[in-house]
Residue, then its C-alpha position, 0 to 999 in steps of 0.5 A: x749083436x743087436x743087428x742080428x737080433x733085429x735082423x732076425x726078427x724083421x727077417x722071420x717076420x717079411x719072410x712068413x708074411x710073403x710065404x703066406x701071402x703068395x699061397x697057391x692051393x693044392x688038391x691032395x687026393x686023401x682015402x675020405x676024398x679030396x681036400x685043398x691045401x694052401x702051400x707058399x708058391x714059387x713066386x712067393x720064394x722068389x719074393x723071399x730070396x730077391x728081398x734078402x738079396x737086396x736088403x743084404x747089398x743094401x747092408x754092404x753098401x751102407x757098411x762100405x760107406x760108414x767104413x769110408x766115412x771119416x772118425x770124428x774125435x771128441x776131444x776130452x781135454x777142458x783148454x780146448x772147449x769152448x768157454x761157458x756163460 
């Protein structure tokens, strides 16, 4: 649960500074005239998606490889710590 909170806030956040980045204007024909408006580009979504495709098999990679990785134990009985002082 902690990682899709992260994951959420990290994510909106790359994600709205490379749409805002990568604006391109656009000229939009209103009655008073024309105006210039600045819209993310198609390279800035592109940036988007290859960003969460790498980051996502980033995340199985890691994933793959904790579950692989083997469980260490503590033991919790006293005989089998070593002795104080």
């Amino acid at each position: 649960m902690v990682f899709r909170y992260i994951g959420g806030a990290v994510g909106t956040t790359v994600t709205g500074a490379s749409l805002t980045l990568y604006a391109a204007p656009i000229v939009v024909a209103i009655p008073g005239g024309t105006t210039i408006v600045l819209a993310p580009s198609t390279q800035a979504f592109t940036y988007v998606v290859v960003a969460a495709l790498v980051l996502g098999l980033l995340g199985l990679v890691v994933a793959y490889a904790l579950k692989k990785a083997p469980d260490v134990r503590i033991s919790e009985r006293n005989d089998e710590q070593a002795p104080m002082g």
